[in-house]
C-alpha positions in Angstrom: 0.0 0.0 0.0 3.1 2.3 0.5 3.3 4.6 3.6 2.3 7.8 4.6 4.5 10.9 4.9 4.2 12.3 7.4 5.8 16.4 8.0 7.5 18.4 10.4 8.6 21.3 8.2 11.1 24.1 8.7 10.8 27.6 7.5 12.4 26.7 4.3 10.7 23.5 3.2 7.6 25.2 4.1 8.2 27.5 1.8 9.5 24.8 -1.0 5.9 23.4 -0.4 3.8 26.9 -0.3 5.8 27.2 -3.8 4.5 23.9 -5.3 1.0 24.3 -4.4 1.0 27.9 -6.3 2.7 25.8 -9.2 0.6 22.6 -9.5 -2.5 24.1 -7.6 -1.7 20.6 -5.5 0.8 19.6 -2.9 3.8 18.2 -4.9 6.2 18.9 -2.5 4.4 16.0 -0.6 3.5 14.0 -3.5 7.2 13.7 -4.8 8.1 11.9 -1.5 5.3 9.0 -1.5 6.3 6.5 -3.6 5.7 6.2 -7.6 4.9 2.7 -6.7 1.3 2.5 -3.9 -1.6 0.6 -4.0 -4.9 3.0 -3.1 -7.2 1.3 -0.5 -10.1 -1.0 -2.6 -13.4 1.2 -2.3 -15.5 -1.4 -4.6 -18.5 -3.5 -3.8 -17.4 -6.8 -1.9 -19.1 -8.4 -5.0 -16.7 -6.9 -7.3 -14.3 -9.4 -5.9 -16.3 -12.7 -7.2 -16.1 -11.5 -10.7 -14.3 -13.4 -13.1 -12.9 -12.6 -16.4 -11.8 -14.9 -19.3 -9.3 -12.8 -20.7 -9.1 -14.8 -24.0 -12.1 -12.8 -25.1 -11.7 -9.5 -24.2 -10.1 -7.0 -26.4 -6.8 -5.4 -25.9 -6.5 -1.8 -25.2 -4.0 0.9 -25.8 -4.4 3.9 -22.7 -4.0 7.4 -23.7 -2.7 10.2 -21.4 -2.6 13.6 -22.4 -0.8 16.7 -20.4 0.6 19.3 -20.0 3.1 21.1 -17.3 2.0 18.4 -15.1 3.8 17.7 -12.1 6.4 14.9 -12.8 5.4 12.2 -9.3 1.6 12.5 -10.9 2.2 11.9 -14.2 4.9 9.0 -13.3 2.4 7.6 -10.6 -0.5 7.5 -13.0 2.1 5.3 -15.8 3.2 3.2 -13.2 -0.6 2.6 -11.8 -1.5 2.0 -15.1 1.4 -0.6 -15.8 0.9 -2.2 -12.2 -3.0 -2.8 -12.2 -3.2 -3.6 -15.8 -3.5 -7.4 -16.7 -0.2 -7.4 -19.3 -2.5 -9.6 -21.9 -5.0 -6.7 -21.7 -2.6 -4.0 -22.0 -1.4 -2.8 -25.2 1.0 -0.1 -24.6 0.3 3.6 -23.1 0.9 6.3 -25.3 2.1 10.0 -23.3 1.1 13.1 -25.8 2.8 15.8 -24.2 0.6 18.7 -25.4 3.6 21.4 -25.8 4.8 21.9 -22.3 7.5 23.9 -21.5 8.9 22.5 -18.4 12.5 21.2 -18.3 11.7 17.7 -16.3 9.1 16.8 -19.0 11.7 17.1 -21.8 14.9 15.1 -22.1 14.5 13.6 -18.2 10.9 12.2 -18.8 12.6 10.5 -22.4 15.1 9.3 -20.5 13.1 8.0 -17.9 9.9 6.4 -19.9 12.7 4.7 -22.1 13.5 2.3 -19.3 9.6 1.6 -19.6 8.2 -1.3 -21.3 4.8 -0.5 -23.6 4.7 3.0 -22.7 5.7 5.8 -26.0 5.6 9.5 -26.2 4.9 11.3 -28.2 5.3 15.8 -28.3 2.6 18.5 -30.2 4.2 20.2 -32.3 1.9 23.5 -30.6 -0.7 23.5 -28.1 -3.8 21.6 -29.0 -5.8 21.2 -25.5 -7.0 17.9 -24.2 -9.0 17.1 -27.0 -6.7 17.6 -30.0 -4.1 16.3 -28.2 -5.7 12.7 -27.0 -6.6 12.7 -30.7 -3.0 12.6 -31.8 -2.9 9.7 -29.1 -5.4 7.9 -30.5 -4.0 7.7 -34.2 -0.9 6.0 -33.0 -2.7 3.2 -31.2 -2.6 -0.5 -32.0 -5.0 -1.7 -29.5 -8.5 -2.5 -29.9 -10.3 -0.2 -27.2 -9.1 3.3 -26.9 -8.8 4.3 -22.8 -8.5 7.8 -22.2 -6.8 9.2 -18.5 -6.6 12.1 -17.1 -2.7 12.8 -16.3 -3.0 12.5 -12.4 -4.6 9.0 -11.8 -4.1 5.9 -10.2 -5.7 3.1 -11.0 -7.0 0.7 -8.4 -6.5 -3.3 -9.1 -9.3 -4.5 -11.2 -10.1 -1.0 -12.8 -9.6 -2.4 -16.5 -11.3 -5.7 -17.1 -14.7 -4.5 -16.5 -14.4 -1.6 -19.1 -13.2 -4.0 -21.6 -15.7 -6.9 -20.3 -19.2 -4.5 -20.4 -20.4 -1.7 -22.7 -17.4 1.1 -22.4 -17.8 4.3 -20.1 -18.1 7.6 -20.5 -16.5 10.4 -17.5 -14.8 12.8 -19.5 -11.0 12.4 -17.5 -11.2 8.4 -17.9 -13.4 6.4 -19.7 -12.6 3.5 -22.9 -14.5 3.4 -26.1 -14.1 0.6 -29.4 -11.6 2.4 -31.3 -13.8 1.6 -34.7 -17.1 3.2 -32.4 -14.9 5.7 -31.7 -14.0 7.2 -35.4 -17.5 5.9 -36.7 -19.1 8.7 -34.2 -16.9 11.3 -35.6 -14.4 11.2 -32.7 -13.7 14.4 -30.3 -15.3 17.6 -31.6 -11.6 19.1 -32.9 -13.1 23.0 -32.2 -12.7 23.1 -28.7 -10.2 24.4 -26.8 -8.4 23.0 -24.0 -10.8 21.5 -21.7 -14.3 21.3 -21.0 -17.9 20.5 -22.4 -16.0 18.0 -24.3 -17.6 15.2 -22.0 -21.3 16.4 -22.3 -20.9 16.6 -25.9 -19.8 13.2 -26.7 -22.2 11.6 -23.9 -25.2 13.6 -25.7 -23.6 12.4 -29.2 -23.1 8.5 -28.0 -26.8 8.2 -26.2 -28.8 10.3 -29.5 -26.8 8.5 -32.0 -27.5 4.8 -30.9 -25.1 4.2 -28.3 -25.2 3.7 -24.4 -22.8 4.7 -21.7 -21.9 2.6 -18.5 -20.1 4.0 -15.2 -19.2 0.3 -13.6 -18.9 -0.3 -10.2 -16.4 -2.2 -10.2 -14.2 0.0 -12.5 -11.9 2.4 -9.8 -9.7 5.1 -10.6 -8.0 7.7 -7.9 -8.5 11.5 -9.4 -6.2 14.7 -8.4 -8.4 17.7 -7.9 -6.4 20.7 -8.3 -8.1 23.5 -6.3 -8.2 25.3 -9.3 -6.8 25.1 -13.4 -3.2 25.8 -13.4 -3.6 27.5 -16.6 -6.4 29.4 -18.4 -9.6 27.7 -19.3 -10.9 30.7 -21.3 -12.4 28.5 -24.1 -14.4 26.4 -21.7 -17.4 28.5 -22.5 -17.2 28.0 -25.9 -16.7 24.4 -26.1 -20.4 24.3 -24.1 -21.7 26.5 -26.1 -20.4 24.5 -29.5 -22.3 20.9 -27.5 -25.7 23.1 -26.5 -25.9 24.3 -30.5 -25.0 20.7 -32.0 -27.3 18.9 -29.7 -29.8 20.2 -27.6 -31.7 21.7 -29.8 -35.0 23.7 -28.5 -33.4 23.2 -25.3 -30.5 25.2 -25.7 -32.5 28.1 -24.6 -32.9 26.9 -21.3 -29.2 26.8 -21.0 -28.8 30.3 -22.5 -31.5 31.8 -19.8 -29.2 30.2 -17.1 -26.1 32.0 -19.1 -26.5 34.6 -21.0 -23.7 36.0 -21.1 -23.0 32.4 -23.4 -25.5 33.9 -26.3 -22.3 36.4 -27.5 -19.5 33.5 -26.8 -17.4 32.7 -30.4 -18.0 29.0 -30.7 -16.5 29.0 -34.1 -18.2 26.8 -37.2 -20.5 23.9 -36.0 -22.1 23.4 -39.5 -19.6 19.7 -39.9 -20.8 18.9 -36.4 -24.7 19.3 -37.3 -24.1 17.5 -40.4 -22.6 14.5 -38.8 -25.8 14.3 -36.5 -27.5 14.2 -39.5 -25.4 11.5 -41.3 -25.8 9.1 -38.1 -29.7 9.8 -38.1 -29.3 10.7 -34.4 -32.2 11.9 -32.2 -33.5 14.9 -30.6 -33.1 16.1 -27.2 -36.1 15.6 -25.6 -35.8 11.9 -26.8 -32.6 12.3 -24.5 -34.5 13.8 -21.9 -37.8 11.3 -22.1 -35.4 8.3 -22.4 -31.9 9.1 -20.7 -32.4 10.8 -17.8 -36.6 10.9 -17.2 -35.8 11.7 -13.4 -34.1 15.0 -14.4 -36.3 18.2 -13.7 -37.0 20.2 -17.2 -37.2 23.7 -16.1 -40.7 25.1 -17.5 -39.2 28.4 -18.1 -42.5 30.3 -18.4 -42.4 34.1 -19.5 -41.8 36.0 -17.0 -41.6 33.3 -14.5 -37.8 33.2 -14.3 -34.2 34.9 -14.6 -33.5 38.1 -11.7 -36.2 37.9 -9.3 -35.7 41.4 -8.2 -37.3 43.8 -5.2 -39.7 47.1 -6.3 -38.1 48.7 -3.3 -34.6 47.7 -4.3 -34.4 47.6 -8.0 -31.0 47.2 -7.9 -30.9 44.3 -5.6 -32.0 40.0 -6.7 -32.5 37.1 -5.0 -28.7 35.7 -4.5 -27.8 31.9 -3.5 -23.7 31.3 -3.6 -23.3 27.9 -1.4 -20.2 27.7 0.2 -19.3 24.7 -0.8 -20.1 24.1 -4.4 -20.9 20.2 -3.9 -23.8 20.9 -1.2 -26.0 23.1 -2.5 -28.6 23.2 0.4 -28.5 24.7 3.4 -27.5 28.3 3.2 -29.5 31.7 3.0 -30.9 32.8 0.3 -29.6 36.8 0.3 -30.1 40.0 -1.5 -27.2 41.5 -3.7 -26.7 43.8 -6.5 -28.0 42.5 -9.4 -25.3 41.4 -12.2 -27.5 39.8 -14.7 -24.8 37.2 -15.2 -27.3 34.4 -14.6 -25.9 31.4 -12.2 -26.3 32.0 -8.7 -29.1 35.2 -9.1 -31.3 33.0 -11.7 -34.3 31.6 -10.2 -37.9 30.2 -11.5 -41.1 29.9 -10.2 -43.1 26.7 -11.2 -46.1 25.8 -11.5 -46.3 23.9 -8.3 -45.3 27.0 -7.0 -41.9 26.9 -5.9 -39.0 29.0 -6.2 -36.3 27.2 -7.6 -32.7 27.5 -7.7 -32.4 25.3 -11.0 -29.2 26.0 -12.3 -27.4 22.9 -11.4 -28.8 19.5 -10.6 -30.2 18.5 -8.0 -31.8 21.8 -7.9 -32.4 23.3 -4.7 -35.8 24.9 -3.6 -36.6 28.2 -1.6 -37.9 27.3 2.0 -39.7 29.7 4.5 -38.5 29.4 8.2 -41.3 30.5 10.1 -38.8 31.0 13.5 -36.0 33.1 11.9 -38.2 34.5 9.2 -35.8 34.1 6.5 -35.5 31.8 3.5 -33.1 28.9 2.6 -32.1 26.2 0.0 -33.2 22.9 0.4 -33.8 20.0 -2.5 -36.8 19.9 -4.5 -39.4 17.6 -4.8 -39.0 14.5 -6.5 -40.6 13.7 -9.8 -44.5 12.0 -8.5 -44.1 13.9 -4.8 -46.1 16.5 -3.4 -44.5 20.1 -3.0 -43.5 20.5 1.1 -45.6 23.1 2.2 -43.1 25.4 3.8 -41.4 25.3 -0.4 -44.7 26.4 -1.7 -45.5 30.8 -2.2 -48.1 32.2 -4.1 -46.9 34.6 -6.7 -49.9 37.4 -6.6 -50.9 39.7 -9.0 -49.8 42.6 -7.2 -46.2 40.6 -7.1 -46.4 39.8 -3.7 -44.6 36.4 -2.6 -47.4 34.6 -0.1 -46.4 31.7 2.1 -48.6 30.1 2.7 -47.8 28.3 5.7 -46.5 31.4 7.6 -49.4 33.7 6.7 -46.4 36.1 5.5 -45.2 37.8 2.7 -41.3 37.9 1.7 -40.3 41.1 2.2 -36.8 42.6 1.0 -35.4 44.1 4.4 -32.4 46.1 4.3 -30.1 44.4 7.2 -30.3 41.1 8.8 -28.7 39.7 11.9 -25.4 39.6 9.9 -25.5 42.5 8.2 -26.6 41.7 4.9 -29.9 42.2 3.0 -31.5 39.7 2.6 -35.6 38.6 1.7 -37.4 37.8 5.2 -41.3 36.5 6.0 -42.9 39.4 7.3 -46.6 40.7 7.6 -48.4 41.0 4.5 -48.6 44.9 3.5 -48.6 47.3 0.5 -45.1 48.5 1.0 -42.8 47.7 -2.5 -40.3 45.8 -0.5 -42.9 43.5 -0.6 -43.5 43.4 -4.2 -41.5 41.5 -6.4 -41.0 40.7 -10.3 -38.6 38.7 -12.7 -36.3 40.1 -15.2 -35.0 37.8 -17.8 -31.4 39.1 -18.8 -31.5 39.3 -22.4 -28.0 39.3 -24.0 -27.2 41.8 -26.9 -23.9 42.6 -28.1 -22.3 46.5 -28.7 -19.0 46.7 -30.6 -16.5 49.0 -29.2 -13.0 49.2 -28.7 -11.9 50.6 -25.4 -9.2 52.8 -25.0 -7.0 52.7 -22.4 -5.0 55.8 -21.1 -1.9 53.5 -20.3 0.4 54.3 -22.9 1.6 50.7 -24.8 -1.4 48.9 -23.3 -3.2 46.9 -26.2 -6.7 47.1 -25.7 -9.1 44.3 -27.2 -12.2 44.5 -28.8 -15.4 43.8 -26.4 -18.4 42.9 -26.2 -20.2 44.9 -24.0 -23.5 44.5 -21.5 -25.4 46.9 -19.9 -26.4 46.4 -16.6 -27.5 49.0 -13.6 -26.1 49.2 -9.8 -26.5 51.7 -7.3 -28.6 53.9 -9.8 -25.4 53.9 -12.4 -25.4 52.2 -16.0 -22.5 50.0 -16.0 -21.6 47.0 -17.7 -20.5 43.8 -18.7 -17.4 42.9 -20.9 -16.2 40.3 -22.8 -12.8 40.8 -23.5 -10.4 38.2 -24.4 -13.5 35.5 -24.2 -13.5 36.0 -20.2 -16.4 37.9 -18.9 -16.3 40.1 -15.7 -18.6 42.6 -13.7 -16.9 45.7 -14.9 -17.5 48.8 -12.6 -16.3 52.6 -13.2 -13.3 54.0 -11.9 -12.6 57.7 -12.6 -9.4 57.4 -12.2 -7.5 55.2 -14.5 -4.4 52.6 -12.7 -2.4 50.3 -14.3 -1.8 47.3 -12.5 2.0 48.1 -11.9 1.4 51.4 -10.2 1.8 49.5 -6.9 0.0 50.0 -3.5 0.3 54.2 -3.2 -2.0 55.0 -6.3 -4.8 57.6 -5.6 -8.0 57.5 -7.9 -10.9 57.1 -5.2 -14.3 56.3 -6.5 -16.8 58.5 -5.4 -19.9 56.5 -5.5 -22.3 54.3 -3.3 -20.6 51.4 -2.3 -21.6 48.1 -4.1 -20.5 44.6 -4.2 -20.5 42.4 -7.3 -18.9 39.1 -8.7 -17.1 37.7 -11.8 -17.3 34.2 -12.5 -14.3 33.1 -13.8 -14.1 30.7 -16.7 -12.7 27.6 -13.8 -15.8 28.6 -12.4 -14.1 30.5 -9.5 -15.7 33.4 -8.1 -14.2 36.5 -7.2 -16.1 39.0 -5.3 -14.8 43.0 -5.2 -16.0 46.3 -3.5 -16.1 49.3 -4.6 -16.7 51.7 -2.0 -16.6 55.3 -1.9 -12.9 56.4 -1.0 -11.9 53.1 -1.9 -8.4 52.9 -3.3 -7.3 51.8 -6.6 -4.6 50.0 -5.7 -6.8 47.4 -3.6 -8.5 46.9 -6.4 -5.2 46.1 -8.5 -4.4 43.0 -5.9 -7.9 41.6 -7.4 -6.7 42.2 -11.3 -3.0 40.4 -10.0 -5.4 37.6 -8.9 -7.1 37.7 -12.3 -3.8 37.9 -14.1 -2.7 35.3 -12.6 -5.0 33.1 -14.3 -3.5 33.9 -17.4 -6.9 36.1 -17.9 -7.8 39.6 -19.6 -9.8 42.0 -16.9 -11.5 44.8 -18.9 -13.4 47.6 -16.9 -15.6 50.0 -18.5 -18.8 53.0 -17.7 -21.2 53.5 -19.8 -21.8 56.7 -18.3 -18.2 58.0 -19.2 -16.1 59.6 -21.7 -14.0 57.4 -23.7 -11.0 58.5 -22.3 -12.3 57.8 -18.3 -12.7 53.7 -19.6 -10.1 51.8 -17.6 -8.4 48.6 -19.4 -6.3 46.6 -17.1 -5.0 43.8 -19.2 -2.6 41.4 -17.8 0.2 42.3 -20.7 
């Protein structure tokens, strides 16, 4: 099993192993001391264990892992786990495709090492092509019959192969094996995304509409390395979604689009090839998907009106505003007031039919819930398909766009500070005041061409596209710049980013807080506060450059020569 490692650090390999997280966005200063060579506890079902295999009839497979700057221990532990846990019979060879790194121990140290390594080749991009391109030039190299595809920080428990090869091949984007014919005969990996991501929804919705099936087996285990976040830009992400929503879910694109519609102006390049496949393989639609795949899943109703910015008459500027802490449990926090950004995601709700609220923008989809006792409203799951709606999820939207619980007797009210300090909507009393009145506003998503200027002499500004939105009683907006959008807010004064910490430039305006999803899906939240320096706000756009992103601020309401650019150069 191998044994733990176990620290007592001094000031300077503490600081060796600070250094390696900010690398990797994981702990290789500990993972280069456990061995290449560790077996990970068995998770599986007991029954996994009575299985039986007659490898004379099961195919052989060639496994191919992509990368890129990875750390070396986690790329040589997933080879090793591969070659350790892999029946040889079964195991064709493992082919590296080093998608243009630029590291010096994945050049002439990792050929020097992998030589000494039976069945496993590499081979080097000639340029960065992202996953998908680059587990493509994998696959064409391949001899064996199944193609496996692994993520470049693995480990493979004992028994993870036979039952891929044994049953109907699986499908989980990082890892999963395919029949290499199946493979090319459903047009392979959609070659216009970018980097990573989407690329797994698009070929499950491809393999289920076009005739195949998917399988995640149980007995099938494979250790995964989460970074905390990307270690390099994901900008495209977007777009590769984008490209599988157009190609595939046809009608029902738009419900993805109300969700994100900031996605409507996203470049997702030529899809006319893609479309035409679907039609070559006489695949079917969506909602065959929907009604056949995944019948459990909750199809938003999306009514007019009924959905998008639930927003306050008494705080126009201020939504409805779920961000759970933790991203994988969704329930359980409070449901607040913020400024509205019109980004979608965590400020989109709908109300059904059934009369819920519903936080629907990722699955399960969390309902609003009225606490009688503290009189304010959190996230809990919905009903399931065939249940009754709990009473304390149901409201009545009124006419007069009152929110009525029911069970309460009250009306949600928008009241201005809670017990910690934030806005936030609360049961009250039922009256006529317009905090009590409430209304949806679906974000629709048009495009302006301009091309900022910035006063920052050398600074190349990019085109934009630009969305109006409205905080504090000022027209701001929304850029795209670079394929990354942000909340952009005015700043009179304009700062580069390598002013430093003295700059001046205070903003004179009512303070607001807002939040830019980031393409990894991190979210950064920023104030801008009257007499608030610029320079704090340049430690967010070093955190934004870091990510190897463009940050572009602009104000509708100023001269062209107030718009502030800060690109990371």
């Amino acid at each position: 099993m191998g044994r733990a490692v176990r620290l007592n650090l001094n000031a300077e390999e503490k600081r060796k192993e600070e250094q390696s997280i900010q690398k990797h966005q994981i702990n290789t200063y500990v993972s280069d001391k456990v061995s290449l060579h560790r077996r990970l506890p068995e998770r599986w079902n007991p029954l996994c264990r009575e299985l039986k295999y007659d490898y004379r009839s099961l195919p052989t497979t060639s496994v191919v892992i992509a990368f890129y700057n990875e750390a070396w221990s986690t790329l040589l532990r997933t080879v090793h786990s591969v070659l350790e846990t892999s029946p040889d019979v079964l195991l064709k060879e493992v082919v590296l495709v080093d998608d243009y790194s630029d590291r010096a121990h994945l050049k002439e140290p990792l050929e020097k090492y992998i030589s000494g390594l039976r069945k496993v080749r590499l081979i080097r991009a000639t340029k960065r092509e992202g996953l998908v391109r680059a587990r493509l030039l994998g696959a064409s190299i391949t001899t064996g019959d199944v193609l496996t595809f692994l993520d470049c920080h693995c480990e493979c428990h004992e028994g993870w192969l036979e039952p891929l090869l044994h049953r109907s091949p699986t499908m989980a984007g990082g890892l999963f094996a395919v029949s290499k014919n199946y493979f090319h005969y459903l047009g392979t990996y959609d070659t216009g995304m970018e980097v990573w991501g989407g690329e797994n929804l698009e070929f499950s919705f491809r393999i289920w509409q076009c005739g195949g099936s998917l399988e995640v087996h149980p007995c099938s285990h494979v250790g995964h390395v989460f970074p905390k976040k990307a270690p390099y830009s994901r900008s495209k992400a977007l777009a590769n979604s984008v490209r599988a929503a157009e190609v595939w879910m046809d009608e029902y694109k738009e419900v993805y689009y109300h969700r994100n519609p900031h996605a409507r102006l996203e470049a997702f390049g030529d899809v006319s090839k893609r479309k035409k496949l679907r039609e070559e393989l006489g695949c079917k639609s969506f909602k065959w998907y929907l009604d056949n795949v995944y019948p459990d899943i909750h199809v938003p109703e999306d009514r007019p009106g009924m959905f998008g910015m639930l927003k306050n008459r008494g705080k126009t500027q201020y939504c409805f505003d779920y961000n759970p802490v933790d991203e994988h449990k969704v329930v359980g926090q409070r449901v607040i007031l913020y400024p509205c950004h019109g980004m979608g995601q965590n400020q989109f709700f709908e109300y059904s039919t059934y009369g819920e609220i519903r936080y629907n923008t990722r699955e399960p989809a969390g309902c609003v819930v009225g606490d009688n006792i503290s009189t304010y409203l959190t996230l809990q799951l919905c009903k399931k398909r065939g249940q009754q709606v709990p009473p304390d999820q149901k409201f009545v939207f009124r006419e007069d766009g009152t929110l009525y619980h029911a069970v309460s007797q009250k009306c949600v009210q928008a009241v201005d500070k809670t017990d910690n300090g934030t806005p936030a909507p609360s049961l009250q009393p039922c009256s006529d005041s317009l905090h009590q009145k409430w209304f949806f506003e679906e974000k629709i998503a048009t495009s302006s061409k301009m091309f900022a200027s910035s006063p920052v002499e050398g600074a190349n500004a990019p085109l934009c596209e630009i969305l109006s939105f409205t905080v504090c009683g000022e027209t701001y907006q929304t850029a795209t710049c670079c394929s990354v959008v942000v909340t952009c807010v005015a700043i009179p004064q304009a700062m580069h980013k390598d002013q430093g910490k003295n700059s001046g430039g205070r903003v004179d305006s009512c303070w607001c807080l807002q939040s830019a999803w980031m393409p990894d899906g991190f979210r950064i939240d920023f104030l801008v506060l009257f007499q608030f320096f610029t320079a704090n706000l340049s430690l967010l756009v070093e955190e934004v450059c870091s990510r190897g992103l463009g940050f572009g601020l602009a104000s509708a309401n100023s001269s062209l020569d107030e718009h502030l650019l800060l690109m990371c150069l």
